[in-house]
N, C-alpha and C positions, 0 to 999 in steps of 0.2 A: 392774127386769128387765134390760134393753140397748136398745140403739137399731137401727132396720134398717141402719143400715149396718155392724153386727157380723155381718148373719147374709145381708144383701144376693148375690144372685149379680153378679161382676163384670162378668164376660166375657158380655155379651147379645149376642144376634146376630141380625142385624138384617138386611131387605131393604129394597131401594127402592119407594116407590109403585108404579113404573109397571111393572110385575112382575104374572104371571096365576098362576092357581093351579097351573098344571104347577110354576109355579118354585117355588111356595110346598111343593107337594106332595115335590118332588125335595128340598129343605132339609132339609124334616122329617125324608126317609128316611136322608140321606146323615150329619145330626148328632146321629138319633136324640133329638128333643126334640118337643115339644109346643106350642109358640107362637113368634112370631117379631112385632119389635117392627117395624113400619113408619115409614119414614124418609124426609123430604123433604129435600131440600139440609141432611142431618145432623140434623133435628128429629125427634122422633119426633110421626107424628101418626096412629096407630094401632096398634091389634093384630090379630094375626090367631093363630086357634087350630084344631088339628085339627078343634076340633068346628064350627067355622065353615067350614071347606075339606069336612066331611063333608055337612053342615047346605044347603050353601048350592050346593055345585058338583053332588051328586047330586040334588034338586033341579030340576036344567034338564037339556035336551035336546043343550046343548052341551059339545063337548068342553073340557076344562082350561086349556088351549093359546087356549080362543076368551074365556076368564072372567077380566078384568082383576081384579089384586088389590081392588082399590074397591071392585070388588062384595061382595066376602068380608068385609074387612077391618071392625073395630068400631075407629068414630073417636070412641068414648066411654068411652076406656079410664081408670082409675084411678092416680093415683100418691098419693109419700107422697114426703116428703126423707130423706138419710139422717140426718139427727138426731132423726127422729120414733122416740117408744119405740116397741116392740113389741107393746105390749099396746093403743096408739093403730091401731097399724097392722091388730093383727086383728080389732080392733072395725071399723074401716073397711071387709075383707072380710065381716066380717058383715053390716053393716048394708047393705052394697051389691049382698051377693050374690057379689060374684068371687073368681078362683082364684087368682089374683095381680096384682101392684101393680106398675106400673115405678116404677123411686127418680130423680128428677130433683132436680137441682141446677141453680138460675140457667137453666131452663128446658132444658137437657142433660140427658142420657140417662148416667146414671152407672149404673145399676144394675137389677136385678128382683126381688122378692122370690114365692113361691111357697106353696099350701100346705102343698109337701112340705118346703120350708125353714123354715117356722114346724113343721114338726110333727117335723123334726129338733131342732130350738132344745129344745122345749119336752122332746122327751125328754131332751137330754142334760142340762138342768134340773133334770127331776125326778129323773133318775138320782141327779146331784149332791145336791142335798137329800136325798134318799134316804139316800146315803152319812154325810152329816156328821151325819143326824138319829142315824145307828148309831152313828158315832165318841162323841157328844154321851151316851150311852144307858150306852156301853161305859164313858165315863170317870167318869159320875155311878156306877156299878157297882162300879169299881177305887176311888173315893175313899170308897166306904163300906164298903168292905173287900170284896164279896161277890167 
């Protein structure tokens, strides 16, 4: 199939630990994305995800501004490297359950992969196969004259 780092997102973006969910919530709106990797003196040592800022901050009685990312954030997030195949990688969301995987290298934060980026992969995959199965169909057609 490929490896995650053919289909891997590069550019992650990331916030610091010590960050509450107003900052979490203004990220989401201003980069228009859905999670956001947590970061300690450059490590990543969490996730945080709309449904966790939806989940966790509505929830309580205080405002956004008073709810340390900590509270939010899940520091039991999933990776993969990027030489792991891809079909390692989506057994992994399977069997774990989640929606996406950060790609670490040497314990850095190289990358993330999604399951909107696996399910990009997989179509243009099948498209492709699709196509060569026709080329393959077309040319057995033309070598026996029809």
């Amino acid at each position: 199939m490929g490896l995650v780092r053919d289909i891997m997102i590069r550019s992650v973006i990331t916030i610091e630990h010590d960050k509450t969910a107003k900052d979490v919530a203004l990220i989401f709106a201003e980069k228009g994305i859905s999670s956001l990797v947590v970061v300690q003196d450059g490590k990543p040592i969490g996730l945080v995800t709309e449904r966790d800022l939806a989940r966790k901050v509505s929830t309580t009685d205080r405002k956004s501004i008073e709810v340390p990312l900590s509270e939010i954030m899940s520091a039991n997030f999933r990776w993969v490297e990027p030489m792991t195949p891809i079909e390692d990688a989506v057994q992994k969301m399977l069997n774990k359950n989640v929606r996406r995987l950060l790609v670490l290298e040497n314990d850095k934060l190289v990358g993330i992969i999604t399951e909107t980026d696996l399910a990009k992969y997989l179509r243009s995959k099948l498209l492709i196969d699709g196509a060569l199965d026709d080329v393959k169909a077309l040319s057995r057609k033309v070598v026996k004259g029809g």
